[in-house]
C-alpha positions as CSV (number, residue, x, y, z in Angstrom):
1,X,2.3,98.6,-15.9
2,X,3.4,99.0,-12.5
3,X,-0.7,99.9,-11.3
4,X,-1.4,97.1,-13.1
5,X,0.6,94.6,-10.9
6,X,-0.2,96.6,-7.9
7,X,-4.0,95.8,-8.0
8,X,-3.4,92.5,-9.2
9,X,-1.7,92.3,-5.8
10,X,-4.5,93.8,-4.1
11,X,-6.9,91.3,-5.7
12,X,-4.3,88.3,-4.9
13,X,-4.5,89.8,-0.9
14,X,-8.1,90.0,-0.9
15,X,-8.8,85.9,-2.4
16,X,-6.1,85.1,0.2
17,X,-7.7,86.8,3.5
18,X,-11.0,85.1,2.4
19,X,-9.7,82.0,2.1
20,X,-7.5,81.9,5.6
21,X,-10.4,83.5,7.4
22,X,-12.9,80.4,5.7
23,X,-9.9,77.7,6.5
24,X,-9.5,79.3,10.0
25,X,-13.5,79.8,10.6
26,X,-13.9,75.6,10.3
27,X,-15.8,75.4,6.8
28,X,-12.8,73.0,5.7
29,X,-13.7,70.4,8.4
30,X,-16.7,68.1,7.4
31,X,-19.7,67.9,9.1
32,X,-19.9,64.1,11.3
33,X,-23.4,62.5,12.5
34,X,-22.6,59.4,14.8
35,X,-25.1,57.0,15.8
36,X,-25.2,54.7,18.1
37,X,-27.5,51.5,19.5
38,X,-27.3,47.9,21.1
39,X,-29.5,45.0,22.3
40,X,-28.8,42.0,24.1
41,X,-26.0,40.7,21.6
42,X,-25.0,43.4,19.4
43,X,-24.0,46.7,19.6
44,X,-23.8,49.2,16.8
45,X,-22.3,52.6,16.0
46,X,-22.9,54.3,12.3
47,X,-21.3,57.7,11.0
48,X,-21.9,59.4,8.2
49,X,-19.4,62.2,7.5
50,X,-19.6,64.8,4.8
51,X,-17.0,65.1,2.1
52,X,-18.9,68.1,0.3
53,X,-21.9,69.4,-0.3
54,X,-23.4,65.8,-1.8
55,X,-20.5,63.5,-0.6
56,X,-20.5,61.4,2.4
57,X,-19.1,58.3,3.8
58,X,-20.5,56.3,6.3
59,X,-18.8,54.0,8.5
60,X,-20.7,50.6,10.2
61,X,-19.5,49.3,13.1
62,X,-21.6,45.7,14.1
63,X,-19.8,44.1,16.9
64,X,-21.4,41.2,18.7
65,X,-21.3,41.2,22.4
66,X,-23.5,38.2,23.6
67,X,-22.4,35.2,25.3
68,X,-22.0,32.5,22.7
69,X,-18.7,32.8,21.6
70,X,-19.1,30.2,18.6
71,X,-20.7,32.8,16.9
72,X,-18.9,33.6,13.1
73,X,-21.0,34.3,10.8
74,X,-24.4,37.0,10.4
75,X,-27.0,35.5,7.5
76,X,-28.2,39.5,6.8
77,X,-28.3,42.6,8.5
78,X,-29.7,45.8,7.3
79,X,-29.5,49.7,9.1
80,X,-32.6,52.5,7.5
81,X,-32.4,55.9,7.8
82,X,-34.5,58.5,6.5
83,X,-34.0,58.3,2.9
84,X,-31.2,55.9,3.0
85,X,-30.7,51.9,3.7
86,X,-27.8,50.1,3.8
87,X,-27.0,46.2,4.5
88,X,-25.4,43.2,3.5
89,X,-25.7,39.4,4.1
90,X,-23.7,35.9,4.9
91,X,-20.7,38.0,6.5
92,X,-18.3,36.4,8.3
93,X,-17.6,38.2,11.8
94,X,-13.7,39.2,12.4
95,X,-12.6,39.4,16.0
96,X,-16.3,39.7,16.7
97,X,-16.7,42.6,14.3
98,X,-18.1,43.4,10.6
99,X,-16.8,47.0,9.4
100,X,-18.4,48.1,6.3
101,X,-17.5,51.7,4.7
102,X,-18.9,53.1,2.1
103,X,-18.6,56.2,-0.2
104,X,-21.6,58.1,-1.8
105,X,-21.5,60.7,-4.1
106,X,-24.7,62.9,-5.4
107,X,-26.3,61.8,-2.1
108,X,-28.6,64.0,0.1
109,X,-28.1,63.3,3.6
110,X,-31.0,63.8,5.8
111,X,-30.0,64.0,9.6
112,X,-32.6,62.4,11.8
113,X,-32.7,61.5,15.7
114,X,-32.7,57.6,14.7
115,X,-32.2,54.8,12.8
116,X,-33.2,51.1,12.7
117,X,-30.6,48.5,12.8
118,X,-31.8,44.3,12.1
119,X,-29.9,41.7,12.1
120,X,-30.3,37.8,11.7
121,X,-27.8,35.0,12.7
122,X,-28.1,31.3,13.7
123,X,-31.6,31.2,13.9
124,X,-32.1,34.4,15.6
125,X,-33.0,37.9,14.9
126,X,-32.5,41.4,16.4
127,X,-34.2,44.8,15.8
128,X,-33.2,48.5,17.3
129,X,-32.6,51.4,17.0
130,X,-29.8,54.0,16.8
131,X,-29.6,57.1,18.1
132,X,-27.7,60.1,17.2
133,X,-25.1,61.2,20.1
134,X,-24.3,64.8,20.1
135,X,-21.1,65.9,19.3
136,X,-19.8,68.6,22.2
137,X,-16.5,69.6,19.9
């Protein structure tokens, strides 16, 4: 009985030394692409962050940064990447701003140098593009 619970504890030591050195190697902290663009009125940052293997959320940051300060409201506003489009329409601006998070499960990301951002407001419309900033961490 006793060799039983001795390699039972060897078995236990070995999962946990794999485990600390994984945690302590990085493989717990999720992998984070940031992108980021502007034109003459808006500026844009988008991150996609990996909660697993096919889990991500991204996070949209539109903030408007032109000179007409009456501005409240975008009629649509769309950001493509490869494999992937997100956007949304008649959003009301907040302190400048529109913040949209989402979650997606069972999704491939595909990492590419760019995206393309469009937006519509008033009776104007922007388009640009997004690139991806390197994270020096």
């Amino acid at each position: 009985m006793k060799r039983n619970k001795l390699i039972f504890l060897i078995i236990a030591f070995i999962i946990f030394v794999f485990f600390a050195y994984d945690f302590l190697k990085g493989r717990h902290i999720s992998e984070q692409y940031l992108y980021e663009g502007k034109s003459e009125n808006w500026k844009v940052s988008s991150t996609f962050t990996s909660k697993g293997h096919v889990n991500y959320q991204s996070k949209i940051i539109i903030e408007y940064i032109g000179k007409d300060n009456s501005i409240i409201e975008v009629n649509s506003w769309s950001l493509e990447g490869t494999g992937y489009g997100v956007g949304g329409g008649e959003q009301t601006l907040k302190d400048n701003k529109i913040i949209k998070t989402s979650d997606y499960e069972d999704f491939q990301f595909k990492q590419s140098d760019q995206q393309s951002f469009s937006i519509e407001w008033l009776d104007e419309d922007e388009e640009f593009k997004l690139y991806q900033k390197v994270n020096n961490n």
